[in-house]
Every structure is written in C-alpha cells, then in structure tokens.
C-alpha positions as CSV (number, residue, x, y, z in Angstrom):
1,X,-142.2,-22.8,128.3
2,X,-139.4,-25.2,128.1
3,X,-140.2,-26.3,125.0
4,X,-139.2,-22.5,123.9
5,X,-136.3,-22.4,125.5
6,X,-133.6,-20.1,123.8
7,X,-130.5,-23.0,123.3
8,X,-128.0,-20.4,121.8
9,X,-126.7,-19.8,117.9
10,X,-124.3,-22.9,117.9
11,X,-127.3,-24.9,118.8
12,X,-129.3,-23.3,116.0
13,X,-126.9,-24.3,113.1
14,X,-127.0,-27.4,114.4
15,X,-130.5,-27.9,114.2
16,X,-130.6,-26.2,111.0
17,X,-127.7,-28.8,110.0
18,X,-130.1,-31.7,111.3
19,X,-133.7,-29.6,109.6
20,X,-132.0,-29.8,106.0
21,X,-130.3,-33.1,105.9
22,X,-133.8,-34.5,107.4
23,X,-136.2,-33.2,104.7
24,X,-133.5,-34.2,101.8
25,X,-133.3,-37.8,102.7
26,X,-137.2,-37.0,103.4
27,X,-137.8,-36.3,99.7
28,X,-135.2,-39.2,98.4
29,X,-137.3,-41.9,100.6
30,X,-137.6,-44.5,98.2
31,X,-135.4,-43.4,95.6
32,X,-133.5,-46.6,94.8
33,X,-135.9,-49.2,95.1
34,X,-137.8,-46.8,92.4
35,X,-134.5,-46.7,90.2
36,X,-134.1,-50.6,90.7
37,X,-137.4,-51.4,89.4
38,X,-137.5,-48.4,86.2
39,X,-134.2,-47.4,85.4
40,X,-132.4,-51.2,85.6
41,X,-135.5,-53.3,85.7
42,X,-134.9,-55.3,88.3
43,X,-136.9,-57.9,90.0
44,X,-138.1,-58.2,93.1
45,X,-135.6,-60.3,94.5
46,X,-133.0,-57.9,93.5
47,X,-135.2,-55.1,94.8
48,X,-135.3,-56.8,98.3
49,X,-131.5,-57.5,98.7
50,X,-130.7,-54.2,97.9
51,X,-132.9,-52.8,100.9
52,X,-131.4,-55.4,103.4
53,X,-127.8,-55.2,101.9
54,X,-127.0,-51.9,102.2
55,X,-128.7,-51.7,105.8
56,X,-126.3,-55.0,106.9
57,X,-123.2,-54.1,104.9
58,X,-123.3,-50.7,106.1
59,X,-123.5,-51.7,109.4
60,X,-120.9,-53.9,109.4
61,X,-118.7,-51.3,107.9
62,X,-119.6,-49.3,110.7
63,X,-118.3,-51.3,113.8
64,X,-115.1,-49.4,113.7
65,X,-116.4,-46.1,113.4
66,X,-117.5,-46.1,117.1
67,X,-113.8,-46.5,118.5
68,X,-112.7,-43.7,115.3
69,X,-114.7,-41.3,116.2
70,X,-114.9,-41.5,120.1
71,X,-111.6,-40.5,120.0
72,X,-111.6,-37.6,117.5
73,X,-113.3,-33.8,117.5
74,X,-117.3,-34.7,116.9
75,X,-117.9,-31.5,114.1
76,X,-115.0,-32.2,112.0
77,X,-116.4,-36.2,111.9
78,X,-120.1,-35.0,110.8
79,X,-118.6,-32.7,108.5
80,X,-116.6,-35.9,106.8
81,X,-119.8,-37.7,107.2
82,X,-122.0,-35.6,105.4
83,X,-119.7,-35.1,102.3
84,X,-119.0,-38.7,102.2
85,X,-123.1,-39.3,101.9
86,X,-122.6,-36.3,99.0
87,X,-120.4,-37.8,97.0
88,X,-121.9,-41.0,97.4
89,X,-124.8,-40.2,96.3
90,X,-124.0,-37.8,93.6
91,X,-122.3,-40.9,91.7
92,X,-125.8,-41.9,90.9
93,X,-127.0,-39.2,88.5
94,X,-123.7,-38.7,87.0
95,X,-123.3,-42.4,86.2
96,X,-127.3,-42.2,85.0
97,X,-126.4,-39.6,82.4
98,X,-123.2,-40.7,81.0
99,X,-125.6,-44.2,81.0
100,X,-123.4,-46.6,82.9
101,X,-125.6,-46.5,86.2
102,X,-125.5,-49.9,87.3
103,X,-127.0,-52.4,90.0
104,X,-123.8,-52.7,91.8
105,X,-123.2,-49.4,92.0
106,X,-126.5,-48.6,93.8
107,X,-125.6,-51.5,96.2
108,X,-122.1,-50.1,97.0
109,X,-123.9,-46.2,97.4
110,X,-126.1,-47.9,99.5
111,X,-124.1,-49.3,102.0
112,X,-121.5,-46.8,102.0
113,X,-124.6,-43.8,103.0
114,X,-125.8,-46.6,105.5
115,X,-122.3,-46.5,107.2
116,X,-121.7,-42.8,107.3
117,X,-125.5,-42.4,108.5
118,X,-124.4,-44.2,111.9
119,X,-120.8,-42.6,111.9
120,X,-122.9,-39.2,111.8
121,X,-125.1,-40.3,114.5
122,X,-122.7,-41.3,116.9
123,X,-120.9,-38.3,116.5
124,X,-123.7,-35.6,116.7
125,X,-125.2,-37.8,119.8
126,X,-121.5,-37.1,121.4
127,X,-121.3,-33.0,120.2
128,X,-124.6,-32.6,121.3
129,X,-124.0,-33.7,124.7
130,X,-121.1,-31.6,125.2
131,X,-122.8,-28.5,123.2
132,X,-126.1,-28.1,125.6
133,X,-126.2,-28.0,129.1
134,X,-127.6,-30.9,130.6
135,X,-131.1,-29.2,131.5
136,X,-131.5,-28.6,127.8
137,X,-130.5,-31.8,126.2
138,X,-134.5,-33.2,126.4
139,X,-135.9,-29.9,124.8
140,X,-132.6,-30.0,122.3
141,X,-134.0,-34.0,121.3
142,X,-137.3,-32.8,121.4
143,X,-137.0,-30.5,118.7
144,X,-134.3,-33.0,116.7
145,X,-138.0,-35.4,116.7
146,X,-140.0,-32.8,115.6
147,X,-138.3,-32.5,112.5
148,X,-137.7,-35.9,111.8
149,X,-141.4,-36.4,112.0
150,X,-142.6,-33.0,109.8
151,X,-139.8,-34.0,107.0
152,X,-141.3,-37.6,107.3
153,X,-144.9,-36.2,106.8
154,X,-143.7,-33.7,103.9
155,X,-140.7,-35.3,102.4
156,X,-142.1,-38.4,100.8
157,X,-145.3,-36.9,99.5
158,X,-142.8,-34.2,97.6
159,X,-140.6,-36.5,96.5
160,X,-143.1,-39.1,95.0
161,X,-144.6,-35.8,93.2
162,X,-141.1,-34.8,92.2
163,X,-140.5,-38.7,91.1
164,X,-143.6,-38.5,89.0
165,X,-142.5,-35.0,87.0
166,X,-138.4,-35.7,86.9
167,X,-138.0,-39.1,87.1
168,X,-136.5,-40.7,90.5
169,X,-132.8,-39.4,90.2
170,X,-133.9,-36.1,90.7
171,X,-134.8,-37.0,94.4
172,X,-131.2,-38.2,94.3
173,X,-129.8,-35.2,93.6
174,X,-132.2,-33.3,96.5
175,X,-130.8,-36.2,99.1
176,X,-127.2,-35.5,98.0
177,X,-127.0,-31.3,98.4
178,X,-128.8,-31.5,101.8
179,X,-125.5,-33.1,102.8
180,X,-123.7,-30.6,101.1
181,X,-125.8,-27.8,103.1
182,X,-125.8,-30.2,106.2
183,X,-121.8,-29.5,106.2
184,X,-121.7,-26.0,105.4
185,X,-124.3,-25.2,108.4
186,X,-121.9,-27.5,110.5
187,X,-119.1,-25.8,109.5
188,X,-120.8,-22.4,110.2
189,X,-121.2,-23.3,113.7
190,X,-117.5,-21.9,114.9
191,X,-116.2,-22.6,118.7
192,X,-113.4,-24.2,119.8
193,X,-113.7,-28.4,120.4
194,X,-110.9,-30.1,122.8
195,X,-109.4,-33.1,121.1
196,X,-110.5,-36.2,123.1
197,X,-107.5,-37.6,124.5
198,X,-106.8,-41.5,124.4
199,X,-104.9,-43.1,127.5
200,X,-102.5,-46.2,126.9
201,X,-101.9,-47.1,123.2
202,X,-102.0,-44.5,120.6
203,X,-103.9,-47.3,118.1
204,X,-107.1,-48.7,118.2
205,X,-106.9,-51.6,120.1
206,X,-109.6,-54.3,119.0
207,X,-111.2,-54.0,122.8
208,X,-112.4,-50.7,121.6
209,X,-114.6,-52.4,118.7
210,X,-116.9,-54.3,121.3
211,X,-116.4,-51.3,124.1
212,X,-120.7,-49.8,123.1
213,X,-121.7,-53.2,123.3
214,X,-120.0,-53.8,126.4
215,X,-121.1,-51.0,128.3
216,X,-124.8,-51.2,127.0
217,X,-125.2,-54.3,128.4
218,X,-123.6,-53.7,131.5
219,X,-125.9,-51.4,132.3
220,X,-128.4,-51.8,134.4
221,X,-130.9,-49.4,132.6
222,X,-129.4,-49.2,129.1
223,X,-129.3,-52.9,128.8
224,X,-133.4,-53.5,129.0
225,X,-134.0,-50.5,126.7
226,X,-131.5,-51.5,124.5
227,X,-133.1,-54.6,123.6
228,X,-136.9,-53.2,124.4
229,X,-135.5,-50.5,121.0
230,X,-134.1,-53.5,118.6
231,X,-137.0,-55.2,119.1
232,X,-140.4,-52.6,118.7
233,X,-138.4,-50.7,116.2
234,X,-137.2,-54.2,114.3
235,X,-141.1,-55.7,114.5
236,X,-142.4,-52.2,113.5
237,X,-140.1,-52.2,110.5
238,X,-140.8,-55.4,109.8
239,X,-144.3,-54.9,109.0
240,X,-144.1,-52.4,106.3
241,X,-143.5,-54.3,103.1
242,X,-145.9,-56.5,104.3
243,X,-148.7,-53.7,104.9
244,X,-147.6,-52.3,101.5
245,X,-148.1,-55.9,99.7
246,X,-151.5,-55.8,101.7
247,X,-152.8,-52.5,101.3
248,X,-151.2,-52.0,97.3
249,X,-152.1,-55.7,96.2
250,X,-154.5,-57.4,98.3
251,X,-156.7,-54.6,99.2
252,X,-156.4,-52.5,96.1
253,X,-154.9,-49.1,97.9
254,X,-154.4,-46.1,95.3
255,X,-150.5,-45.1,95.7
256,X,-152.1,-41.6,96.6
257,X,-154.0,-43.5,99.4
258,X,-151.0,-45.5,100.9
259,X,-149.3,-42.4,100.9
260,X,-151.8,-40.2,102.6
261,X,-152.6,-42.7,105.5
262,X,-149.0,-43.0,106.5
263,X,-147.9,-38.9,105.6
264,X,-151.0,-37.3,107.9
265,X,-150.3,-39.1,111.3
266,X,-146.9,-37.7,111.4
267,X,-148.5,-34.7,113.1
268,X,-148.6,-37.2,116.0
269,X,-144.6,-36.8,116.1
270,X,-144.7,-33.1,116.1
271,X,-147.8,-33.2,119.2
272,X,-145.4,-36.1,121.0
273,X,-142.1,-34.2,120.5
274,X,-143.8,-30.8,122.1
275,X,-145.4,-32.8,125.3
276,X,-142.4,-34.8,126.1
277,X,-140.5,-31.8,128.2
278,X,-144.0,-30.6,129.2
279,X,-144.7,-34.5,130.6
280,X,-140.8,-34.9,131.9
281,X,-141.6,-31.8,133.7
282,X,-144.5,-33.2,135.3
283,X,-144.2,-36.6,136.2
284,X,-140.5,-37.4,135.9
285,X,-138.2,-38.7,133.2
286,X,-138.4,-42.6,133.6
287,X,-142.1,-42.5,134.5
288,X,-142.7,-40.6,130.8
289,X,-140.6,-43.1,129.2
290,X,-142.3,-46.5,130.6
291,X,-145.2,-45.2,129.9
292,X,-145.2,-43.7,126.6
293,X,-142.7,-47.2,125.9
294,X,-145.6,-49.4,126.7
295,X,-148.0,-47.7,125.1
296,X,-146.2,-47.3,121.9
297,X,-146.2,-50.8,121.6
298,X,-150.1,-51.3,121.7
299,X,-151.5,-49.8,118.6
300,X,-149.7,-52.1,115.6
301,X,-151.9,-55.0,116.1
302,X,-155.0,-52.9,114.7
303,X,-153.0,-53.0,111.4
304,X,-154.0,-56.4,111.1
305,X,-157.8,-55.9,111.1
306,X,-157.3,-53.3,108.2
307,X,-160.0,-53.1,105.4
308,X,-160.7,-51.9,101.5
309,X,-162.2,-47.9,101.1
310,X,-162.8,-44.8,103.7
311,X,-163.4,-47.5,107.2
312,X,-159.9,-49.2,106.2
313,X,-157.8,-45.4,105.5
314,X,-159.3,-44.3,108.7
315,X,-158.0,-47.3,110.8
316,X,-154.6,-46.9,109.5
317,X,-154.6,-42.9,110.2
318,X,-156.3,-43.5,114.0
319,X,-153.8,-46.5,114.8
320,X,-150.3,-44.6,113.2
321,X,-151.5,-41.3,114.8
322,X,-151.4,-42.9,118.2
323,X,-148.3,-44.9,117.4
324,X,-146.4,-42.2,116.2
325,X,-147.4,-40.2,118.7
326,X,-146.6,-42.2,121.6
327,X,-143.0,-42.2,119.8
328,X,-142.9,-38.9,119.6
329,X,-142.8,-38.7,123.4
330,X,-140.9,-42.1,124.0
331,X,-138.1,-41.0,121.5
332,X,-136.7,-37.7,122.5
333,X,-137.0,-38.9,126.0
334,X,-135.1,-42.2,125.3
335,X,-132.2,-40.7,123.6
336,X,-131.9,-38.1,126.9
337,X,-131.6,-40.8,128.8
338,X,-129.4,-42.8,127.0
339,X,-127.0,-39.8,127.1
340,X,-127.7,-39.1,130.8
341,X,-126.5,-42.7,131.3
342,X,-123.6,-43.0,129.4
343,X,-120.2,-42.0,130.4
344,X,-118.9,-38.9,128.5
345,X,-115.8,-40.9,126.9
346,X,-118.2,-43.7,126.0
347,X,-121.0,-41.8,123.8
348,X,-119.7,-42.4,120.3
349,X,-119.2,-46.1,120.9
350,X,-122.6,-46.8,122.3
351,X,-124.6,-44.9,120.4
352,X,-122.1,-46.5,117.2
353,X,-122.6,-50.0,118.9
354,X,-126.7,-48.9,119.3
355,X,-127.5,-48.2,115.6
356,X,-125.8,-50.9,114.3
357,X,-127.6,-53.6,116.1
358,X,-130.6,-51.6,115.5
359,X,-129.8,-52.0,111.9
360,X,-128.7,-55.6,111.6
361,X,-132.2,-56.8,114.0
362,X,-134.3,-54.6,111.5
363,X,-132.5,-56.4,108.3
364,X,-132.5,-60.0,109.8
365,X,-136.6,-58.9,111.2
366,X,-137.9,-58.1,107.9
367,X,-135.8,-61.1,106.2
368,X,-138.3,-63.1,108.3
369,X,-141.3,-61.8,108.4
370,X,-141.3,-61.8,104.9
371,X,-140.7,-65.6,104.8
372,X,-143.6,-65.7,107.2
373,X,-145.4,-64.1,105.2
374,X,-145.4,-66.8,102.7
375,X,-146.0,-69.6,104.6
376,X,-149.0,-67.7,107.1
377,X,-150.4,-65.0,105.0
378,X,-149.3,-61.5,104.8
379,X,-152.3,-60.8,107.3
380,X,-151.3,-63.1,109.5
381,X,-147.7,-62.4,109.2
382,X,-148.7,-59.0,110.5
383,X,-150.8,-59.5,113.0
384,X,-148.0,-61.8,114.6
385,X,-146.0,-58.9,114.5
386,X,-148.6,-57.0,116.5
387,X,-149.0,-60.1,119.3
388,X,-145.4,-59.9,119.6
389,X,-144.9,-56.0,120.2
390,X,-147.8,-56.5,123.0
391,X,-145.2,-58.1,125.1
392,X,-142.2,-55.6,124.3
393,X,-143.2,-53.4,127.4
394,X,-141.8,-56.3,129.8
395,X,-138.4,-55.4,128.8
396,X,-138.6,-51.8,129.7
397,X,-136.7,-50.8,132.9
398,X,-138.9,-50.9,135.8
399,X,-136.0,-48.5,138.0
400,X,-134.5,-45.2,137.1
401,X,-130.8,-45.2,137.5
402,X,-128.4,-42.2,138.0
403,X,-127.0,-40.2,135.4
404,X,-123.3,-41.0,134.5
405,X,-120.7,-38.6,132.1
406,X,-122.0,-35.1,132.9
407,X,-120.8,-33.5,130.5
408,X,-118.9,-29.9,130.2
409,X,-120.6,-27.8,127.6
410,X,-117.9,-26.7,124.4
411,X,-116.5,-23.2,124.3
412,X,-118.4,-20.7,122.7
C-alpha cells in the first residue's frame, strides 16, 4: 500500500524529529495563557494580547527568515531552530524558580518560538522536498498529518492532567526538551547537503524579502489556494475563543467536557491522513484536493446550533470529526502540491512568505471576531463565521497546473 511505503532511515529521523517536537508542543498547548492568568494574575486583556502578540510579532520577525534560509543548508537551519525554541522556552521555569518570571518575558518567549516555528517550517518544507523522491513526498506529508493530529488528540489532554498535578511550567519544560530531542534526531540524520548557491550579490538584497509573496501570487494555482488557506484556517481559528466563552460560560461545559469533544475527533486526522494517497491514487491530486477543500469548509456552521448536556457534546464530536477529517485529506495533499508547484530555489521563501500571512490573517481574524462578538452575540459571532466559510470553496482552483522545481533527492 502506498501509505506503507518504506521512505528510507534519513526519512525516519526525520519524522521521528517531526513525532517528538509535535507531541511536546502537544502537551504545552496552553501553557502560557495558564501561567498569565495563575502564576502573574493577569487579566484578560493581558491574556488576549499575549496570544495575538506573539503570533504578529513573531511573524513579523520572520519576514527575513525566508530569503536567510533559502539560501543556506535546510538541516543545519532546523537544527538552529529547534535550539533557539529550547532556550527560549527553558527561560521560563528558570526565571519561575529564581521568582522573577515576568509578563514581558512571556511576551518576548512568545514571539521569539513564533518566529523560529515558521523559520523551521520553511526549512523542513525545503529539505523534505529534496530528501524524498517526488512519488513519495504525498505519503511523506501524509504521515507528517497523522502525527500532528494523534499529538493534538493526546497532547492537550496529558498536559492539562500534568498542569493539574505540577503546576503549568512543567508543560514548559516538556515543550522545551522535545526541541532539544527534535535537534539531536535531526542531527542523527547524517548525509551530505549541497550549499544553495546565490547568483548576483552575495547580500540579501531587499527583493528577496517580498520574493514568496511574489511568486505565490503569480501563480496561477498557488495564488487561489493561498488565499482559500488564510481565509478557512483564519475563520476556523477565529471561532475558538469564542466556542470556549460559549461552551465554558454560556452553556456551562465541564473543562473535562470541552476537552473531550475537541481531543476524540482528532481520529478524523489520522482516518484523512491514511486515505489521502489511497484517494490521490484514485481520482487524481487536484480532484482530492477541491473536493476535500470544499467540504472542509461545510461542517463549522453546525457549531452555531450547539446545545447544554450529551445532544450538545455529540454535535460538537459529529461536526469536528468530519471537519477534521476532511483536513486530514485536504492538508497533506495541499502541502504536496504546494511543493509540486514551487520552484526548487523558491521553497523556503514561499512557504516563509505562506505562514506568516497565515499568521498575521489568524491574529487580525480573531481580533475581530471577538469585537463581533460583543456587539452580535458570541453565537452569532460564530455562526457568521460558519456563513462565511460556506463560500471559501469559490476560491479553490478550478485547473490543475504542472509541477515546477523537481527536485534532486540529497545524498545518502
């Protein structure tokens, strides 16, 4: 089956790279916001602009990471990546013990992990394309989603049980030496890597900064998915505080309760990651991805209908199993496209230029929907959300284009 496809032992520390650093930020999901409101007591307001801060900041920070590393060896870069995250993050308990821990210091940890996160992406997109043969890159995705979506299901749950024995530094801690074992396995995977080699000025030149953005929307294909991603995955994100407020205050949820009906239909991920190649196979690459891409986008709206007890926990669970789901499929396929379409010198820089718009539309998203929410109604506010993500499919590319950039696979 190609989903069982044997992808070699380089591949495999990779993914064992990718496995460990998933399920540590897994079990530190939530970490700071928890430290904000019982370590420094802070309000919401300070809550709030820590979560969008770091996540605009960081992106910001980012820009010129996507000409840095397009132009460097990709392992070395995720290696640098993971340790900066590490010590980042490891600032936090030490500064808790010695008892100067700090709200500024959380905002400045925050931003500086949300910067390395999309340093690290645009690197591994670029290594992996160059380390699998171009055959293998949807089954190689396919299993990068499958463990996304277990260590969503399992990570939270264990690290809202660890927050409740240890205290929420602890989680912290877990987060921080995944990046530690993220770079050792890195490092473990050996080979030789070419230097990328940069024609005409040795410098960055301040072209390079806008070069992602530039070819993304030059693009034919890339261009309509680009903004078809910002858009579901800012509307989607957008929506969660507000179903917290909803489910945790208006509707009287148990924290067990919010946690279970969001942690079970992550199996959805693990059944979507396993058909994607299976579906590819079948009916064809673009064909999966329109389809799955559309119907992704029809299951939010049920959020809005949610009620109190056993009816309301089984609406959630029906209408995030098939929305996970349906990203399962559409993700692993969207990020072999993207790499299928994207010229091999050029990977770094879009998928740099992708994740930080991705990241500034979900900030500036959930900035808004939360003042809708207090002029509409947090149900309303939702359910607008919902209408809106109806109409998301219309920007999905109705052509398949050729793949650009095939790329040469590295040295063993």
């Amino acid at each position: 089956m190609a989903g069982r496809r044997a992808l070699g032992r380089r591949f495999g520390w990779l993914w064992a790279a990718f496995a460990v650093s998933s399920y540590g930020t897994g079990l530190g999901f939530g970490a700071f916001p928890l430290i904000a409101v019982l370590v420094l007591h802070s309000g919401p307001a300070q809550v709030a602009a820590l979560a969008a801060t770091g996540r605009v900041v960081g992106a910001l920070v980012a820009v010129p990471l996507g000409p840095w590393v397009e132009f460097r060896r990709k392992r070395p870069v995720m290696i640098a990546m993971d340790l900066a995250r590490f010590g980042a993050l490891m600032t936090v308990p030490l500064a808790f013990l010695l008892g100067r821990l700090g709200f500024a210091q959380l905002l400045v940890v925050s931003v500086v992990v949300a910067a390395a996160d999309i340093g690290f992406r645009a690197a591994s997109g670029a290594y992996l394309k160059a380390l699998v043969a171009p055959r293998d890159l949807l089954v190689a995705n396919g299993r990068f989603e499958a463990t996304t979506w277990t260590a969503t299901m399992v990570g939270p749950p264990l690290g809202g049980a660890a927050i409740g024995l240890f205290g929420p530094v602890v989680t912290v801690v877990a987060d921080a030496v995944s990046h530690l074992l993220s770079a050792l396995g890195l490092r473990a995977i050996g080979g030789g890597e070419p230097r990328p080699v940069r024609t005409g000025a040795s410098g960055p030149r301040a072209g390079e900064l806008v070069e992602g953005w530039r070819g993304v929307l030059a693009h034919p294909v890339l261009r309509p998915l680009f903004f078809n991603a910002i858009v579901v995955n800012g509307l989607i994100m957008a929506s969660g505080p507000l179903l917290a407020v909803l489910l945790l205050d208006g509707l009287g949820y148990a924290p067990w309760q919010y946690g279970l009906v969001f942690a079970l239909p992550c199996v959805g991920g693990l059944v979507g990651s396993r058909l994607a190649p299976r579906l590819v196979a079948r009916f064809g690459q673009h064909r999966v991805m329109l389809t799955s891409g559309a119907l992704r986008a029809c299951w939010p709206l049920g959020l809005a209908f949610v009620q109190p007890g056993a009816a309301g926990m089984v609406l959630i669970m029906a209408v995030q199993f098939g929305l996970v789901t349906c990203c399962g499929v559409f993700n692993p396929v969207l990020a072999t496209y993207r790499l299928d379409h994207t010229d091999t010198d050029r990977v770094a820089r879009t998928l740099s230029a992708w994740s930080i718009s991705s990241s500034l539309a979900i900030a500036a998203m959930t900035a808004g929907w939360g003042l809708l929410a207090a002029v509409t109604g947090t149900r309303t506010a939702i359910a607008i959300a919902g209408v809106l993500l109806l109409a998301t499919p219309l920007l999905l590319p109705r052509r398949a284009g050729a793949p650009r950039g095939e790329p040469s696979v590295l040295a063993g």
